[in-house]
C-alpha positions in Angstrom: 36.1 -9.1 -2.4 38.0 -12.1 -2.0 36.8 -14.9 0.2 38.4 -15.3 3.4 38.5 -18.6 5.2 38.0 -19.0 8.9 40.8 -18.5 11.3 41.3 -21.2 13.8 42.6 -18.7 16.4 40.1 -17.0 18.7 40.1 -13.4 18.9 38.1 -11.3 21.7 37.8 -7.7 21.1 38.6 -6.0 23.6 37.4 -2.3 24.9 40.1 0.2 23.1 39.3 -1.2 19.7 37.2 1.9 19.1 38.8 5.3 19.9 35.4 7.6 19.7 33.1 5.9 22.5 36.6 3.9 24.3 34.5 3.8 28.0 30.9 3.6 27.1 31.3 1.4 24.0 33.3 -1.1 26.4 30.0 -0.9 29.3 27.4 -1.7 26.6 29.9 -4.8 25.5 30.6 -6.0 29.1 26.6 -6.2 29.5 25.2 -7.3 26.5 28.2 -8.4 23.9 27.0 -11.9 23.8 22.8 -12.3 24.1 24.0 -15.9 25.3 26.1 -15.1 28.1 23.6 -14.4 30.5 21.0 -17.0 29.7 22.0 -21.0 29.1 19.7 -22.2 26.1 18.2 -25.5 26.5 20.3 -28.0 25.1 17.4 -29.1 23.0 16.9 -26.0 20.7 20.8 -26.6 19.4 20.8 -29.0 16.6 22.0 -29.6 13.4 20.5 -27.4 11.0 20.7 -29.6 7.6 18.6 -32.1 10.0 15.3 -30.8 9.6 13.7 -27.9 7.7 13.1 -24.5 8.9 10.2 -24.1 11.0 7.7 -21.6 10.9 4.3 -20.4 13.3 1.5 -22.0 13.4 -0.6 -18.7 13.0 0.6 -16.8 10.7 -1.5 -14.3 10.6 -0.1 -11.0 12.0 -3.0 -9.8 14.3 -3.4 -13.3 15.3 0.4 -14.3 16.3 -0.2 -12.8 19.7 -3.0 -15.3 20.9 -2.2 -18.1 22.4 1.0 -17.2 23.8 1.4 -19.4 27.1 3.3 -18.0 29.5 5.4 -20.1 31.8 4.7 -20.2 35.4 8.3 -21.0 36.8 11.1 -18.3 35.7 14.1 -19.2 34.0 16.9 -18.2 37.1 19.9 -15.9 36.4 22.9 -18.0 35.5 25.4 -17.7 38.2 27.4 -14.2 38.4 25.0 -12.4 36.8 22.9 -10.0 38.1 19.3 -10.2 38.5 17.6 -8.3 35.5 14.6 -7.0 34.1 13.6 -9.4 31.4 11.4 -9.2 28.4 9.1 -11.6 27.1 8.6 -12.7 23.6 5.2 -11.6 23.2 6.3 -8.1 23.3 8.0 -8.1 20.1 4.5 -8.8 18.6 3.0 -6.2 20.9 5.8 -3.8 20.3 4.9 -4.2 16.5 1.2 -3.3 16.5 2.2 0.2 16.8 2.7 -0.1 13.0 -1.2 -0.4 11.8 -0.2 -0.3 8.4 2.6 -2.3 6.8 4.2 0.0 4.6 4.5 2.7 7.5 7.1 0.0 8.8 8.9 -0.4 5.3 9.5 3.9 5.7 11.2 2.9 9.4 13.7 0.7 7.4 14.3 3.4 4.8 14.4 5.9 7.5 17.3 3.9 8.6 19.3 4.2 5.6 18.5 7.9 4.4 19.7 8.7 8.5 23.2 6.9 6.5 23.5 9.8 4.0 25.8 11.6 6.6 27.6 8.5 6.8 28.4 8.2 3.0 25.5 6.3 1.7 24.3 6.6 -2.1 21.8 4.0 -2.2 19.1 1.8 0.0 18.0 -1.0 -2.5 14.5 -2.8 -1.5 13.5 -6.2 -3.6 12.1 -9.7 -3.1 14.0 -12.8 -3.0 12.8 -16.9 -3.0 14.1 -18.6 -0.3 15.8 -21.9 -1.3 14.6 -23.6 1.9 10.7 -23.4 1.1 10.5 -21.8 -1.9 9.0 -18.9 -0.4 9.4 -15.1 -0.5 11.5 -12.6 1.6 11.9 -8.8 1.8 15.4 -7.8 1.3 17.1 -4.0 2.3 20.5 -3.4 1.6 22.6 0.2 2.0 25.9 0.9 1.5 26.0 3.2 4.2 28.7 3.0 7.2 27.3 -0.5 8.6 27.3 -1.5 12.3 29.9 -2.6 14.7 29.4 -5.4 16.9 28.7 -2.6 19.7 25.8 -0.7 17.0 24.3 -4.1 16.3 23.5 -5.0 19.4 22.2 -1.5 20.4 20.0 -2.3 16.8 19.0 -5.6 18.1 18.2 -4.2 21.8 15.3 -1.6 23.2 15.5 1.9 23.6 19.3 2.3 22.0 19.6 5.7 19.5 22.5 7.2 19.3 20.4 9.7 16.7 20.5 13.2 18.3 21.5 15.1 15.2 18.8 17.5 13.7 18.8 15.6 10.5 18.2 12.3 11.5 15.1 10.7 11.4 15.1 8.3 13.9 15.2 8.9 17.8 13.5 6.4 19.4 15.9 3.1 18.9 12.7 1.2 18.3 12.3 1.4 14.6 14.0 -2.0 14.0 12.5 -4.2 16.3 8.6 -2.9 15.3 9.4 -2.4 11.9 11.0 -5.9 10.9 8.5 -7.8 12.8 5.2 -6.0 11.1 6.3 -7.5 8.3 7.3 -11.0 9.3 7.7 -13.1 11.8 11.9 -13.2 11.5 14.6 -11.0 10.3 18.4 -11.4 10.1 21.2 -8.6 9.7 24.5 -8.7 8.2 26.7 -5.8 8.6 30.1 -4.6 7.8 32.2 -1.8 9.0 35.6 -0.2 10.2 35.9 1.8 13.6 39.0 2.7 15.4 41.2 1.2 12.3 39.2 -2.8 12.7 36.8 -4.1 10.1 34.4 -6.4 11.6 31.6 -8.3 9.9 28.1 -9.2 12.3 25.4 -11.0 11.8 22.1 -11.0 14.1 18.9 -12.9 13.9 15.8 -11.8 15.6 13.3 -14.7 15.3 10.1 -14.4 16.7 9.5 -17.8 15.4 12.6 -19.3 16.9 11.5 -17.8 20.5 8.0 -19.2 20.1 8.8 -22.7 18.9 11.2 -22.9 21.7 9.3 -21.8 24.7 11.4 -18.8 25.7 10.3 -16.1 28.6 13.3 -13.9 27.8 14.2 -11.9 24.2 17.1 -14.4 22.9 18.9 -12.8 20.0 21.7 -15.3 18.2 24.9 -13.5 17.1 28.5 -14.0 16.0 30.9 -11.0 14.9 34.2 -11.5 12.9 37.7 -9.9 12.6 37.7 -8.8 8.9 41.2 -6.7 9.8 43.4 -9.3 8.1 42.8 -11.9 4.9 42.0 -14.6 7.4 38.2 -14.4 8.9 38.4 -14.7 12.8 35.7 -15.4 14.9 35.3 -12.9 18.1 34.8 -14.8 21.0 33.1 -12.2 24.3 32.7 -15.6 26.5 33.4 -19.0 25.5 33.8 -20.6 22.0 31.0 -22.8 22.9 28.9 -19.6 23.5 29.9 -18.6 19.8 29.4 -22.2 18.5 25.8 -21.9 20.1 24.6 -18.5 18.7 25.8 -20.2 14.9 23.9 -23.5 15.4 21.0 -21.5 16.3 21.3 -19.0 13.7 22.0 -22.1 10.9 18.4 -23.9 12.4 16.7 -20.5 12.2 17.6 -18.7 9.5 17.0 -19.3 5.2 20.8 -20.6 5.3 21.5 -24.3 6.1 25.8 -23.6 6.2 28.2 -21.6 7.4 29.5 -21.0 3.4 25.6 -19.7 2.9 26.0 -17.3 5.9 29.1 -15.9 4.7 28.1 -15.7 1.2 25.8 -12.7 1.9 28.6 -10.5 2.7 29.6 -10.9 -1.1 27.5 -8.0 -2.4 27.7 -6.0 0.7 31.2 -4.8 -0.1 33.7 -3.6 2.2 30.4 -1.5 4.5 26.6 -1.5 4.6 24.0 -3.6 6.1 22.0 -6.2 4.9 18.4 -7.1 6.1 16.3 -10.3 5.4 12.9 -10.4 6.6 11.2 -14.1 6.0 8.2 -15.8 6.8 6.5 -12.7 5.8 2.9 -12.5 7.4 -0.7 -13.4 5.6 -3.8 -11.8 5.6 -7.1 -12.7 7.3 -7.3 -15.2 3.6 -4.4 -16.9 4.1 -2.4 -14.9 1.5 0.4 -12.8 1.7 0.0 -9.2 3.1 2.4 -7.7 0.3 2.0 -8.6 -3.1 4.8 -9.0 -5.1 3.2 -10.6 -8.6 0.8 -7.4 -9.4 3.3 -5.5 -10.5 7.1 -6.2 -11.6 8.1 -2.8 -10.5 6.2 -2.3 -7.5 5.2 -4.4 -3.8 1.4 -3.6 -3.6 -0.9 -3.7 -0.5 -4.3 -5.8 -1.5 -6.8 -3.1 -2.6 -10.5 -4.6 -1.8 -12.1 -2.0 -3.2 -10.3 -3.0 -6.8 -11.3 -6.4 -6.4 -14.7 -5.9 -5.6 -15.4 -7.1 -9.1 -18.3 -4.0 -9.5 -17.8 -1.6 -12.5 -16.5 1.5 -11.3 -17.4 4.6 -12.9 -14.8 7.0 -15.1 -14.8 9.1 -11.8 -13.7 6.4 -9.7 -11.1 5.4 -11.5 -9.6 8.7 -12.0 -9.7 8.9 -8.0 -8.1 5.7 -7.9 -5.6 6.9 -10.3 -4.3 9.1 -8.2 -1.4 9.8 -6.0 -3.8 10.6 -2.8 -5.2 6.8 -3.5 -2.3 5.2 -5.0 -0.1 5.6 -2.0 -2.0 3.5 0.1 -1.5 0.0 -1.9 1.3 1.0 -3.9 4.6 1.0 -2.3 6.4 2.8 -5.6 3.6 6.1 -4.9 4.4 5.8 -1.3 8.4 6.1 -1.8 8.4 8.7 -4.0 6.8 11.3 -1.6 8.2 10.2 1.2 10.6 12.4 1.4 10.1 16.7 0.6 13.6 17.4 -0.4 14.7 15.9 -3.1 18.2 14.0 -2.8 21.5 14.8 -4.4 23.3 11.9 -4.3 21.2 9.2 -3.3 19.0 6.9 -4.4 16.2 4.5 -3.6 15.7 1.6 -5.3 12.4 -0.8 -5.4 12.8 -4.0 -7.4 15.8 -2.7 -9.3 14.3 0.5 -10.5 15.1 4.0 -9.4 12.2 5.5 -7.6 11.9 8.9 -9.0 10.5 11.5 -5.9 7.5 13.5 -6.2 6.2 16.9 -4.5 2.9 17.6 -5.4 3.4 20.9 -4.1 5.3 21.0 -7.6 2.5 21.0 -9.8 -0.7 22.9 -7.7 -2.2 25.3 -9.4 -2.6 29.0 -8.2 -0.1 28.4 -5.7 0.1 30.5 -2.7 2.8 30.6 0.4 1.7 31.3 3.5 4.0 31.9 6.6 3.2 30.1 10.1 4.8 30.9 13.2 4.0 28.3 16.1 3.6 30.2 19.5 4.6 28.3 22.6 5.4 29.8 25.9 9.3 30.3 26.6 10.0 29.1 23.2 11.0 30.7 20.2 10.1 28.7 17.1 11.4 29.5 13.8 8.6 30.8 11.0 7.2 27.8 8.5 6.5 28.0 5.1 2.9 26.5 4.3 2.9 26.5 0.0 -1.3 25.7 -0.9 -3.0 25.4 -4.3 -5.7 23.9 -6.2 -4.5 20.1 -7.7 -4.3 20.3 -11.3 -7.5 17.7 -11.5 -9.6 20.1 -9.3 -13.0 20.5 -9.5 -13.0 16.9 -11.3 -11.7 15.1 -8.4 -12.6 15.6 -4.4 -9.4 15.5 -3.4 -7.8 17.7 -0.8 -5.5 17.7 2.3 -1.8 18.4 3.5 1.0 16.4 3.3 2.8 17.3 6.4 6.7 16.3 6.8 8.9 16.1 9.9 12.8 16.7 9.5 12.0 15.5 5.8 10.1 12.9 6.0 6.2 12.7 5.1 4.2 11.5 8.8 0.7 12.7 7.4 -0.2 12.5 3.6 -3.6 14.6 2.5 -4.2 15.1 6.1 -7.6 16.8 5.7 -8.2 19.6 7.9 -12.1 20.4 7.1 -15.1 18.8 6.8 -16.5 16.5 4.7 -19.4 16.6 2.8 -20.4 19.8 1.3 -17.9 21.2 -1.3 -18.2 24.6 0.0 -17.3 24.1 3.5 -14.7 20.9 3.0 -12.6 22.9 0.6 -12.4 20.3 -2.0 -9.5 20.7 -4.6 -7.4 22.4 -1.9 -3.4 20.9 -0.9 -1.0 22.2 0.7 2.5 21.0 1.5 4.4 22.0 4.8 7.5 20.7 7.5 6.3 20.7 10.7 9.8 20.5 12.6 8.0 22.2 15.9 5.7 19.4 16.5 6.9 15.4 17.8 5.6 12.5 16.0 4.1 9.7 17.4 6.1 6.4 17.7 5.2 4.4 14.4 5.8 7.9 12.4 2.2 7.9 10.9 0.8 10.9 13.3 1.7 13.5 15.7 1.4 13.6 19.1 -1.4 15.4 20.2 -0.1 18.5 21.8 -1.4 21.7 21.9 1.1 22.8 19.0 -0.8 20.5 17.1 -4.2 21.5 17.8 -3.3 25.2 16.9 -1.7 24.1 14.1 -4.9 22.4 12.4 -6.9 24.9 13.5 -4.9 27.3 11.5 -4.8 24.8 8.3 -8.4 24.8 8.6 -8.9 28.4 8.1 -6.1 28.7 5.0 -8.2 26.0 3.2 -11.5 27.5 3.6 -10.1 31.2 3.3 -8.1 29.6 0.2 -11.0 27.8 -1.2 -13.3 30.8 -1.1 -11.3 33.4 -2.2 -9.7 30.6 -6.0 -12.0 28.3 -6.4 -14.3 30.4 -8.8 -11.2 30.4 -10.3 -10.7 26.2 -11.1 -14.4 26.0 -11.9 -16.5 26.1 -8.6 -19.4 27.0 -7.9 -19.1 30.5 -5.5 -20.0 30.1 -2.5 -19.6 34.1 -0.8 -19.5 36.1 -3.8 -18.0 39.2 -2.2 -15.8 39.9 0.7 -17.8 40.9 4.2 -15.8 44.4 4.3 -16.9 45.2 0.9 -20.7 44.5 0.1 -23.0 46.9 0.1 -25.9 45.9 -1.7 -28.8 44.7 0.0 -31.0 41.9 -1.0 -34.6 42.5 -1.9 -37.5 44.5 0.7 -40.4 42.6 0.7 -43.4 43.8 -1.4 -46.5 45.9 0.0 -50.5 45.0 0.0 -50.7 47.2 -3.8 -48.0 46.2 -5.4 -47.6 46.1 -9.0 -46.9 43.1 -11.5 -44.6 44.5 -14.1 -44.7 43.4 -17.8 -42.5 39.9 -18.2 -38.9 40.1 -19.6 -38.1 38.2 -22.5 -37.5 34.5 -22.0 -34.6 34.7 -23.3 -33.2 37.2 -21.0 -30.0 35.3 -19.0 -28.9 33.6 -22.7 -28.7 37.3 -23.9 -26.6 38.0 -20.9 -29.2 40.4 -19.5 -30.4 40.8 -15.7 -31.3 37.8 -13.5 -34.7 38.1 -12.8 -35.7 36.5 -9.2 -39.4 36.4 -8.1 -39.8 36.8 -4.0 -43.4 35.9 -2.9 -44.2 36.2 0.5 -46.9 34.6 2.5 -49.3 38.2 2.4 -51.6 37.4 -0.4 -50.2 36.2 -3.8 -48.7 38.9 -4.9 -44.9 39.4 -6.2 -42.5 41.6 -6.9 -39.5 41.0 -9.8 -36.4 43.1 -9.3 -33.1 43.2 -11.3 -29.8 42.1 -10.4 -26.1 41.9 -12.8 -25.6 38.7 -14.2 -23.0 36.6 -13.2 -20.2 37.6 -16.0 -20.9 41.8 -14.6 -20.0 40.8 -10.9 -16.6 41.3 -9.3 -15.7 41.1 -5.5 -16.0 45.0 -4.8 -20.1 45.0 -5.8 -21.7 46.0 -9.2 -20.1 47.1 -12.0 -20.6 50.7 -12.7 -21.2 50.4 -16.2 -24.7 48.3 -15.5 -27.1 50.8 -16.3 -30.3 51.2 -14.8 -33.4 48.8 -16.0 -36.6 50.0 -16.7 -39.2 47.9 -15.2 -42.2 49.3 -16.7 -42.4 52.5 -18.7 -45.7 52.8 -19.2 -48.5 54.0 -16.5 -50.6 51.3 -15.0 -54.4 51.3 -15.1 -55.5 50.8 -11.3 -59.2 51.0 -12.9 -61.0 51.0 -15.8 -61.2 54.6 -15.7 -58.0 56.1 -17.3 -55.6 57.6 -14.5 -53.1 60.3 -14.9 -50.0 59.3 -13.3 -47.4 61.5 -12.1 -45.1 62.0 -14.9 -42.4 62.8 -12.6 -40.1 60.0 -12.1 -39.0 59.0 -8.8 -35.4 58.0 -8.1 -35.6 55.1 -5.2 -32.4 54.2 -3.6 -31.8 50.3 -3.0 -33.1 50.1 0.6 -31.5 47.0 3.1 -33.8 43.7 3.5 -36.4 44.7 6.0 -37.4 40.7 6.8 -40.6 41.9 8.9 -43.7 41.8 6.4 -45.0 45.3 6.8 -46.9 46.6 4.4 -45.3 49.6 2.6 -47.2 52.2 0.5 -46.3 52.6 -3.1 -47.1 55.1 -5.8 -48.3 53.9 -8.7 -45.7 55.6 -10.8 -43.0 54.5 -12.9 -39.8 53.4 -10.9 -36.6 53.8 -12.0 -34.1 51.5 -9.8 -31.0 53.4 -9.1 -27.5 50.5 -9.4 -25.2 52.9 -7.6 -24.8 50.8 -4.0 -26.6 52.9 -1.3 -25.2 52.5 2.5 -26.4 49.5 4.5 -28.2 50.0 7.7 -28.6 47.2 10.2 -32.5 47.3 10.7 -34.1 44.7 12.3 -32.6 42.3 9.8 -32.7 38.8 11.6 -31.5 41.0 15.0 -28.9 42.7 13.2 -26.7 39.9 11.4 -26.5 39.9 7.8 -27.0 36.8 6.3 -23.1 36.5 6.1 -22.7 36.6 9.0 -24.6 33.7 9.8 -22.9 32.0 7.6 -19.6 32.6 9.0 -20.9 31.4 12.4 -22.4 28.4 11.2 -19.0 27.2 9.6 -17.8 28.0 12.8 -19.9 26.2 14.6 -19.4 22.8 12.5 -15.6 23.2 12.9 -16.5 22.9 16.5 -18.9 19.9 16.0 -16.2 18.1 14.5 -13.6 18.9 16.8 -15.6 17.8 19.7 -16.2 14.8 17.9 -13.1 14.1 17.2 -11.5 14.4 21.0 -14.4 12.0 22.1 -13.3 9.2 19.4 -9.5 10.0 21.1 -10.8 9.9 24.3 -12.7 6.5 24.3 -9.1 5.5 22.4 -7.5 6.4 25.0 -9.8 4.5 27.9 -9.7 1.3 26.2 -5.4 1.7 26.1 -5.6 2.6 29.8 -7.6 -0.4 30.5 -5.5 -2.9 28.5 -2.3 -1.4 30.2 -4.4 -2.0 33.7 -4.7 -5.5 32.5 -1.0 -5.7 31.5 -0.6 -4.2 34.9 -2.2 -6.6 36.6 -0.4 -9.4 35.0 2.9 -8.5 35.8 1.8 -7.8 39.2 0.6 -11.7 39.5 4.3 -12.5 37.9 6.3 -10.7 40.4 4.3 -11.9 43.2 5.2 -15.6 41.8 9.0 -14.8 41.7 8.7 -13.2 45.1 7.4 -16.3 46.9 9.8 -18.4 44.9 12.4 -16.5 46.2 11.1 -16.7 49.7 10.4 -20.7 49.3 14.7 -20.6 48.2 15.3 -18.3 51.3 13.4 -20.6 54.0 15.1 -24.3 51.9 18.5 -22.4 52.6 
């Protein structure tokens, strides 16, 4: 694009530039067009920016750059003709931003912004580092070539609570994502923006500084802009109050910002092309060590998040580093991992791009093995929600790694990865091995788009995952290579386990040692606490079991053949064999009465009766409860960790509360010490 020079002709832009929004485009203008208009900055702030160099914070540590703060006593009064306001103080931004715990969850805010552009025309959204010249230092650079902003859509960007998002594809709804996103990640951010609405080009630039509001003592959110006519060859300035207004907002964006000239400022639209935004985000916060939070020199191809457990300097076992190898660990440090499942459906005709690579997306869903779909319907009084498709298999590293979870998307875009559902520690009740993929469209996630709200939609909905992974888990993982854990389904067993043995009972002639390597019967010895005698029974080996009981071609063992001497005198037993039918597990001790005769156990499944069998329940059953019952555990545990969350952020809004209180009780008896001088 050729370079345009600057007009000298002022040009104000007036209300039927833009022909979609005419009347409420106009309103937001007449209130907010110029963020200098209805404050008068200190004449100190305004100097020449090639004087000094830029400034930075003192602290520069994010979760420290809230302390400290001192708030002024005296209120800066409205300028003349304006009226009164609600104002908000700088501290907030940093507040605002703590909603993001974890940095790259604000990265995905700015993409967000830029994939909600593929309506608009987008292709790409380009993420990289640059130096800055000023300091030498590094700076986190986005750039789309989606539809860009107006000077109307950049101030609604640069102000609180403005979306203009309502469309079922878009990601964001909040008008929040900007301001919390930017400064997670550092401590200032500047956007340049081109567009055309109504038949106008325009070119914008904004700076929100968190460093510039610090250094200079403000009590109100002060955000620098200037806007350009781009509708001709000539570059005129748009003027909303004065030209000294406009002259202000550039001085203070030339002290404040990585550029030292108005040719530097202008300069950045170069690559933009004729729409798209640019965003610059500098004096990028450290960690608790004093160095930066993202690492750009780990990887060429890649911004990283500091992985302690890497640098621990301790030899890791093959295991480990397998785990660490993949994707469910990977995501958390490695922005590249993070990217590429960010997003379930894969796009057509756009692209993301991290340090000049394409990022190439990823669904494990893709590549789970004995896949199953599953279809949920959320229930919810008076509303009909439509039916979601849960897909759930075994990762293709399963039983070698413990991994397991869902990765569960809203309107596209991943809010929980490997959200586990069950509980840890045993294999068999955690349902290790087991993913599952889903879009949960009916449920509202939270503000920093890292969780859901927790509504009862929710709640049902995990409690449903729960049961698909361990009903998942039981019924495959023999399958990947785990150990069973309920061999046969409740509806369909029928064998019985042992009955205890009588006062004269019989020790039967050893089976060869080498019985389970010749794939013969398991031989398991029951001794009970009546004398020390035993009784050895037969079951099917492992490789003759299926889920509907014994196979019918296991044929009957014979325990002992031969008649047993009871005494030294020779005894003629009764030659005539006695069929005895497999009895159910009578678990009180009382002696039964055998004869001494040769017994031939009968395979053929007999029908179960309930006995006195531990009051009825099989042994199944109990089982069932119990998992049952440590669902519950954990779930109770787990609303009294959000419950005490949810005191303490009571109490500090109580405190907040009481603060503002204390302010607007200073403001009220200034006001009344103004009435009573007039």
């Amino acid at each position: 694009m050729a370079k345009r020079t600057v007009a000298d002709v002022v040009v104000v832009l007036s209300d039927s530039d833009d022909e979609d929004n005419g009347v409420v485009r106009g309103a937001f203008r007449s209130r907010s067009a110029s963020v200098m208009e209805n404050r008068r900055v200190p004449s100190a702030i305004v100097v020449d920016a090639t004087a000094t160099p830029r400034e930075t914070l003192e602290c520069r540590s994010f979760w420290k750059a809230g302390e400290n703060f001192v708030i002024a006593k005296d209120v800066t009064p409205t300028a003349p003709g304006v009226l009164e306001h609600a104002r908000v103080h700088p501290k907030f931004l940093h507040s605002n931003a703590t909603s993001h715990k974890w940095a790259f969850g604000a990265i995905a805010e700015l993409l967000d912004n830029a994939v909600d552009e593929i309506q608009n025309g987008a292709t790409f959204v380009k993420i990289d580092k640059i130096d800055i010249a000023k300091d030498n230092s590094p700076a986190l650079v986005f750039r789309d070539d989606g539809a860009g902003m107006d000077p109307d859509g950049i101030r609604k960007c640069m102000s609180l609570g403005y979306s203009s998002k309502k469309s079922n594809t878009t990601i964001g709804q909040y008008g929040n994502g900007f301001k919390t996103s930017t400064m997670r990640l550092g401590a200032d951010a500047i956007a340049f923006t081109r567009s055309t609405r109504g038949g106008k080009s325009t070119q914008s630039i904004g700076l929100l500084s968190y460093t510039f509001l610090r250094r200079t003592g403000q009590d109100d959110v002060i955000v620098p802009m200037i806007d350009f006519d781009i509708s001709s060859d000539l570059l005129q300035p748009i003027i909303y109050g004065t030209p000294e207004d406009w002259s202000t907002n550039l001085n203070i964006l030339l002290k404040w910002s990585p550029f030292s000239t108005e040719d530097e400022l202008l300069q950045q639209f170069e690559e933009i092309g004729t729409h798209g935004t640019k965003v610059m985000i500098y004096n990028l916060w450290l960690n608790d060590e004093g160095i930066y939070e993202l690492s750009f020199d780990d990887e060429e191809e890649d911004i990283r998040l500091r992985d302690e457990n890497a640098l621990d300097g301790k030899r890791a076992v093959p295991v480990i580093l397998e785990l660490r190898s993949h994707i469910s660990y990977r995501f958390r440090h490695s922005l590249k991992a993070y990217v590429s499942m960010l997003y379930l459906k894969k796009f057509k005709n756009f692209k993301i791009f991290l340090r000049g690579i394409p990022v190439e997306q990823f669904n494990i869903a893709d590549e789970l093995r004995y896949p199953e779909t599953i279809m949920y319907k959320p229930h919810a009084a008076a509303v009909d929600y439509a039916v979601t498709e849960i897909k759930v298999g075994f990762i293709k590293e399963a039983p070698k790694l413990p991994v397991s979870g869902f990765n569960v998307y809203h309107k596209n875009r991943l809010i929980r990865p490997f959200w586990k559902v069950t509980l840890s520690g045993s294999t068999r009740l955690n349902g290790n091995g087991v993913v599952g993929v889903l879009e949960a469209n009916f449920i509202e996630p939270a503000h920093d788009k890292q969780d859901f709200e927790r509504s009862s939609l929710f709640q049902r909905l995990e409690a449903r995952l729960k049961k698909i992974t361990v009903d998942y888990w039981k019924s495959r993982g023999e399958a990947v290579g785990y150990h069973p854990y309920f061999h046969t389904p409740k509806s369909n067993r029928t064998a019985t386990p042992d009955q205890p043995p009588s006062d004269d009972t019989f020790n039967p002639s050893p089976l060869p040692s080498d019985k389970t390597s010749q794939g013969g019967p398991i031989i398991r010895e029951i001794s009970l606490s009546k004398g020390t005698s035993s009784r050895t029974v037969a079951a099917p080996p492992p490789h003759m079991r299926n889920f509907t009981g014994v196979r019918s071609n296991f044929q009957p063992v014979q325990l002992n053949p031969q008649p047993v001497q009871l005494n030294p005198q020779p005894v003629q037993l009764n030659p005539q064999p006695v069929q005895l039918n497999y009895q159910p597990v009578q678990f009180n001790p009382r002696p039964v009465q055998l004869n001494p005769q040769p017994v031939q156990l009968n395979p053929q499944p007999a029908a179960t009766e309930s006995g006195d069998n531990l009051g009825g329940k099989s042994a199944y059953k109990l089982s069932e409860e119990n998992i049952q019952l440590f669902m519950e555990c954990e779930e109770y545990a787990k609303k009294e960790t959000e419950m005490e969350q949810t005191v303490r952020n009571l109490e500090k809004e109580l405190e907040e509360a009481k603060s503002k209180c204390a302010l607007l009780a200073l403001l009220v008896n200034a006001k009344k010490m103004e009435i009573e001088q007039v």
